[in-house]
N, C-alpha and C positions, 0 to 999 in steps of 0.2 A: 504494500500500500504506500503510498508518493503522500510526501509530508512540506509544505510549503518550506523555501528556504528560512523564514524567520519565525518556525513552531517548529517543536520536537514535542514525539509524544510524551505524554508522563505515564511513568506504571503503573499507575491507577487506572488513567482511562483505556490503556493495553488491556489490562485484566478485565477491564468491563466490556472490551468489546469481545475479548475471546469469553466471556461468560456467556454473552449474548447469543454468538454465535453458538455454541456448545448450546445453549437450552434451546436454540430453534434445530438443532439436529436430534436432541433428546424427545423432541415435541413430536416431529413425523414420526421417528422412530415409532415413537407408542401407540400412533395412529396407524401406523404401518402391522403394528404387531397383532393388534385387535381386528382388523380388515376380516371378514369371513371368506373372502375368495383366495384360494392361494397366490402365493406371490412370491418372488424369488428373486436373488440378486447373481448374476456373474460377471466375472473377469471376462476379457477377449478372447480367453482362452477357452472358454465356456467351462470352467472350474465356479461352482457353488462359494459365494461368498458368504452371502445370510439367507434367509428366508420366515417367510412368520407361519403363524399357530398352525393354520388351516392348510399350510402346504406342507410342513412336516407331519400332519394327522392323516392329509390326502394322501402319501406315502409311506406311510408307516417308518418313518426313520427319525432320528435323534441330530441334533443340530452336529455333533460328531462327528456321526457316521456321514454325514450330507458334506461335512468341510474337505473330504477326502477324494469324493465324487465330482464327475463332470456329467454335462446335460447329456452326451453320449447314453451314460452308464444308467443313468436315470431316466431318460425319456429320449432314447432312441429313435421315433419315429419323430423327432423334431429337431430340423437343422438348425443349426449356429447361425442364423442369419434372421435380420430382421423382417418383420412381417406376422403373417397367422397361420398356423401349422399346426392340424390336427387338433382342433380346441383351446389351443393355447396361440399367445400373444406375445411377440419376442420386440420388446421394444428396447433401443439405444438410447441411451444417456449421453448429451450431449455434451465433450468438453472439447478444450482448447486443443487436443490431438484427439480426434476421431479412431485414431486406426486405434489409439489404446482405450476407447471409453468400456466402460460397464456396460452391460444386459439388463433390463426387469422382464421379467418371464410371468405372466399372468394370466392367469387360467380364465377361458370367457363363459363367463356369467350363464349365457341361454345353453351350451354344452354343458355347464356343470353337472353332476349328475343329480337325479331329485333325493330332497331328503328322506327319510324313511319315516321322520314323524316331522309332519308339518308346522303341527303348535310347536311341538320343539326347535325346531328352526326360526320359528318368528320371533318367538321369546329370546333365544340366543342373540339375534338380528338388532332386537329392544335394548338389551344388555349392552353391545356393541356400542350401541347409538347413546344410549343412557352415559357409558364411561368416556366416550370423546368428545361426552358433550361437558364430564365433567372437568375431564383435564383441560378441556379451551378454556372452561370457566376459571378456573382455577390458576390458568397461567394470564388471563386477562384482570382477574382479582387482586393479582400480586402487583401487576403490574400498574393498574387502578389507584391501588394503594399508596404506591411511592408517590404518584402523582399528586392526590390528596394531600398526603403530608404535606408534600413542600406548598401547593397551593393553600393550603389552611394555614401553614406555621408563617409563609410569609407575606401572608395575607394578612396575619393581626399585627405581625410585626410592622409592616406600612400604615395599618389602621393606628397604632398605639402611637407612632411618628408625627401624623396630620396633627396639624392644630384643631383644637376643640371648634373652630366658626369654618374649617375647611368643607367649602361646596361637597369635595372628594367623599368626604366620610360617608357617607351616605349609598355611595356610588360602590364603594369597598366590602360596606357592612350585604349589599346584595350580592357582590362575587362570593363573599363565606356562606350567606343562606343558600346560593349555588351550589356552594361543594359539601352543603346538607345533605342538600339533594340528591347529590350523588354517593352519599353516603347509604345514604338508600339505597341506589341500585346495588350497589356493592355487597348490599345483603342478602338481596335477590342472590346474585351469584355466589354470596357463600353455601346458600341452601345448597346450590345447584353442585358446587364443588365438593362439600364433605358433606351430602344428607349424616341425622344419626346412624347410628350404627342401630339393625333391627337385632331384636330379639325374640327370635319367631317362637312358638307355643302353637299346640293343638288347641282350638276349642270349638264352642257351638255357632255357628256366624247368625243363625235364626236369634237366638237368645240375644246376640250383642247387641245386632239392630236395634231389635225391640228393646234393648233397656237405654239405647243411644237414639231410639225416636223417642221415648217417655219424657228425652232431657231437651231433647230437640224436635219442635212443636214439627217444622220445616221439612225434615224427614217422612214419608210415609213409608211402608215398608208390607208387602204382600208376600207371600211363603205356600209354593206350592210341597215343602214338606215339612213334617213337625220339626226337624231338624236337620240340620247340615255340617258336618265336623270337617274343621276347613283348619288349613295352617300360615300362619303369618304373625308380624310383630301388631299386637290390638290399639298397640297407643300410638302405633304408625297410619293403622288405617282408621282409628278415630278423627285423627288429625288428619286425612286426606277428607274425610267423609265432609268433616266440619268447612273445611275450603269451596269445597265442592259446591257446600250448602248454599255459599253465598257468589257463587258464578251461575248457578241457576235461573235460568227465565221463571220458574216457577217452583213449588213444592217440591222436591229431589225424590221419586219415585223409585225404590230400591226393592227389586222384584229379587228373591232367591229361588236360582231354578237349580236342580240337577243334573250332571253329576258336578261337585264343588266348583260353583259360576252365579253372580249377581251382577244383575244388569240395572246400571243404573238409567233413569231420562230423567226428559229435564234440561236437556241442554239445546245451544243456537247448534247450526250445523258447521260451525266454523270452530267445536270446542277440540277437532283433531289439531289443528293450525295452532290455536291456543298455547296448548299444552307442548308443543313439539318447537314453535317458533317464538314463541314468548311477543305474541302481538299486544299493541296499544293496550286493545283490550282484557289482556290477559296483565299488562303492566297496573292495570288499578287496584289490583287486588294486592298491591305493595310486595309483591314476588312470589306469594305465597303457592299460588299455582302453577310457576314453574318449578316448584320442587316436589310434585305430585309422582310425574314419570319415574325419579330416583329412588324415591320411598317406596313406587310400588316394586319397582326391581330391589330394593336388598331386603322386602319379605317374600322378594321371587312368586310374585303376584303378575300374569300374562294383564295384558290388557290391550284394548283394538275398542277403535269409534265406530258404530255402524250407523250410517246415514237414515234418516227416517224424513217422511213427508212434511213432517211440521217442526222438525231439528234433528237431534241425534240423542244415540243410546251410548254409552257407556260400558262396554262388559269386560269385567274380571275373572279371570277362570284361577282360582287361587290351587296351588300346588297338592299330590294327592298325596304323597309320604307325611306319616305322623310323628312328629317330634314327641319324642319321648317323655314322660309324664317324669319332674321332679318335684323332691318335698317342696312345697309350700315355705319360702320365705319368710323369715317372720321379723314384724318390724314395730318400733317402738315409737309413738308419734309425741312430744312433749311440744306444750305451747299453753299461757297462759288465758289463751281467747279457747273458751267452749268448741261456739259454731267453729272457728276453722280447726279443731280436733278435727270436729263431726267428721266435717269436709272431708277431708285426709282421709280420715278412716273409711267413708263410704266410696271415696274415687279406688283406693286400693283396693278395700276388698272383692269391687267389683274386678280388677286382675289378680285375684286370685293369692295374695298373700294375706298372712294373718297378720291380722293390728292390734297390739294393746294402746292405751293411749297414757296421759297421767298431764296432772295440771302443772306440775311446776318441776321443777329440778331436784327437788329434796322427794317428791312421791318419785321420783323418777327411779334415783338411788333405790329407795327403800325396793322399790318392786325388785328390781335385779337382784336384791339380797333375796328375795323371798322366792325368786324363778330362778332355779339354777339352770335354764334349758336356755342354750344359745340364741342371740340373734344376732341377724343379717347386718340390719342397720338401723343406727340413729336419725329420724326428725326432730330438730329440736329449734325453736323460735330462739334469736342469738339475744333477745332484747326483753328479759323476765323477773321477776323481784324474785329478791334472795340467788339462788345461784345462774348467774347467767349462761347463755348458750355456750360460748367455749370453754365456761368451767366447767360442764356438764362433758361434753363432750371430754376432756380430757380424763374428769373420771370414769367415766365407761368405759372408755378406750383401756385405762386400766384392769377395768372388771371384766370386760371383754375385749382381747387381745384380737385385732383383726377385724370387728365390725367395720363399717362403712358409715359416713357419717354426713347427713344433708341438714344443711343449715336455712331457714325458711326465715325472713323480715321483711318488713316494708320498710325499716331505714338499721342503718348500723354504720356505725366511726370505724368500726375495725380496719386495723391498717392492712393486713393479710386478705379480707376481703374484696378491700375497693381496689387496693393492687392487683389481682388474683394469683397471690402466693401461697395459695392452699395448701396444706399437706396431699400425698398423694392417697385415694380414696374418700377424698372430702370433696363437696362441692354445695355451691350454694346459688340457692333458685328465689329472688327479690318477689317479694307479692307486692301486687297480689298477680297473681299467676293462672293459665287456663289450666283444666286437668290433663290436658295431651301435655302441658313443660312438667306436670307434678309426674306422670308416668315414664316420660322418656328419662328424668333424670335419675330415676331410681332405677328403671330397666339401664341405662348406661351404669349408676353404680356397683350395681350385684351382675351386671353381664360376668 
């Protein structure tokens, strides 16, 4: 690279551009690797240099065994020459010496051979599209990010500068409410970057609805069987159901058909477009429903839009293998407000752990002296007369070696807190809070 006679680079900005360059080769790569179609790389000599998933599964060989091999030894009916040969697509990479470029070798799409189970290939196809859609997210977030900083940090910094009667100030204090804004989106794409992590369980999906239409008037819910044992994370797809609610043209009609499949309506015919390209109209709902697609892939829940006359349906075909039944969690809810015991107590037991509750820190103690039967984790409000939440917590943690500990306020000074220097296994969720952030936090802390 040619550097003007009066600048010399400095190592800093060397290392940032070879960093740059290094993460845009890390970036295809991985889009490269996920690709369902085989695909494959060679020298001029036609010697295998890499290839991803679907071409080393389409052959049955190991990236090893393939580094040894030439396109000869492997696909013999297909010359070393660019063009389309017997199904496959021999294309040249262009550089600055031709005669020595690289091969992509790519298997075409209408010859590939058909799958053997069709759902299973659309749901893999979902997946594919689900993970590069999170990795763009994820390397635009990052990159999002720095730009914010410096546009926020020196944005107050010239605001703090202006004189107090400066026209400017005004002018200033709009470019930061802008990069509010954008702070927002930014969150959109965290969704989309790191959904939580699911923590799937068998259960009844008849029963869930109906105790998630009782709480929510919006939901209607019809069941052609008395029951349906389905598998997936419940505080995942509460929290989908709950979104969903309020993208509806009308009432969210949640029909349970057989074999494990609910179809939802209620939707405009444009909610495939939605959900896949994160249109206008899909931006109102503050990001919420671009991060539907993610969540329903890591409860490995299928899903497809089926167009209808008056909008579209929605169908879920949730996975048929049953996750193994474990004990029953058990967890300890402390908090000096009654009702948000109650709360607590009723959102978990309906996923299926057991709750004792106790009003203050000192009934807290006492009970674990009087149960000597383990538990999972501590809820405990950080802000209580007589012993507060982290002296409480720190005694348990004594009594019980290993619990898990969620910290539950609507304000707290804690310096560990508002920093987030948590110890590991602790975490803390600010009320007031929906019940999908009370259930994902505690399914993330006992995962």
């Amino acid at each position: 690279m040619e550097k003007s006679e009066n600048y010399i680079w400095r190592s800093r900005e060397v290392a940032r551009l070879l960093s740059l360059v290094e993460s845009e080769r890390r970036y295809y790569e991985d889009i490269l690797t996920i690709l369902p179609i085989p695909v494959a790389i060679l020298n001029a000599s036609g010697q295998f240099l890499s290839a991803n998933r679907a071409f080393l599964q389409s052959q049955r060989l190991t990236m090893a065994e393939l580094g040894v091999l030439t396109l000869a030894r492997v696909l013999p009916a297909v010359p070393l020459a660019a063009g389309a040969h017997e199904g496959w697509d021999l294309l040249r990479i262009q550089r600055w010496n031709d005669a020595e470029s690289d091969l992509v070798l790519v298997q075409r799409r209408e010859l590939a051979a058909p799958p053997a189970d069709p759902a299973a290939a659309e749901f893999a196809l979902q997946e594919a599209v689900t993970t590069a859609s999170a990795k763009l997210a994820g390397r635009v977030l990052h990159e999002a990010n720095n730009l914010m900083m410096v546009l926020s940090g020196y944005g107050e910094e010239i605001l703090d500068a202006l004189p107090p009667d400066s026209p400017l100030r005004e002018d200033m204090r709009e470019i930061l409410r802008s990069t509010d804004r954008i702070k927002g989106m930014s969150a959109q794409l965290q969704s989309l970057a790191s959904p939580p992590k699911a923590v799937r369980t068998s259960f009844d999906a008849v029963a869930f609805l109906q105790a998630l239409s009782a709480r929510e008037p919006s939901i209607r819910v019809q069941s052609a069987v008395p029951a349906l044992a389905v598998t997936a994370d419940r505080s995942h797809l509460e929290q989908i159901l709950l979104t969903l609610v309020r993208y509806a043209q009308r009432p969210l009609l949640a029909e349970v058909k057989g074999p494990a499949s609910v179809w939802l309506s209620g939707f405009a015919r444009s909610v495939k477009e939605d959900l896949e390209l994160l249109s206008p109209a899909a931006r109102l709902t503050q990001g919420a429903l671009s991060a539907v697609p993610a969540l329903l892939a890591e409860s490995r829940v299928q899903w497809r839009v089926v167009p209808a006359p008056d909008g579209a349906t929605l169908h879920l075909h949730f996975a048929s293998e049953a996750v193994a039944a474990t004990a029953s969690k058990r967890i300890l809810v402390v908090d000096d407000e009654e009702g948000i015991r109650t709360l607590v107590r009723k959102v978990l037991e309906r996923q299926g752990f057991q709750v004792l509750e106790a009003e203050s820190g000192d009934v807290a103690i006492r009970l674990l002296e009087r149960d000597g039967a383990p538990f999972d984790l501590l809820i405990s409000d950080m802000m209580m007369p007589g012993v507060d939440g982290r002296t409480l917590a720190t005694r348990v943690s004594q009594m019980r070696p290993g619990i898990r500990i969620l910290f539950i306020s609507g304000y707290t000074e804690d310096a560990d807190v508002q920093s987030g220097r948590l110890p590991a296994g602790t975490a803390f969720l600010p009320k007031p809070f929906p019940h999908s952030a009370l259930v994902d936090a505690v399914n993330r802390l006992l995962a």
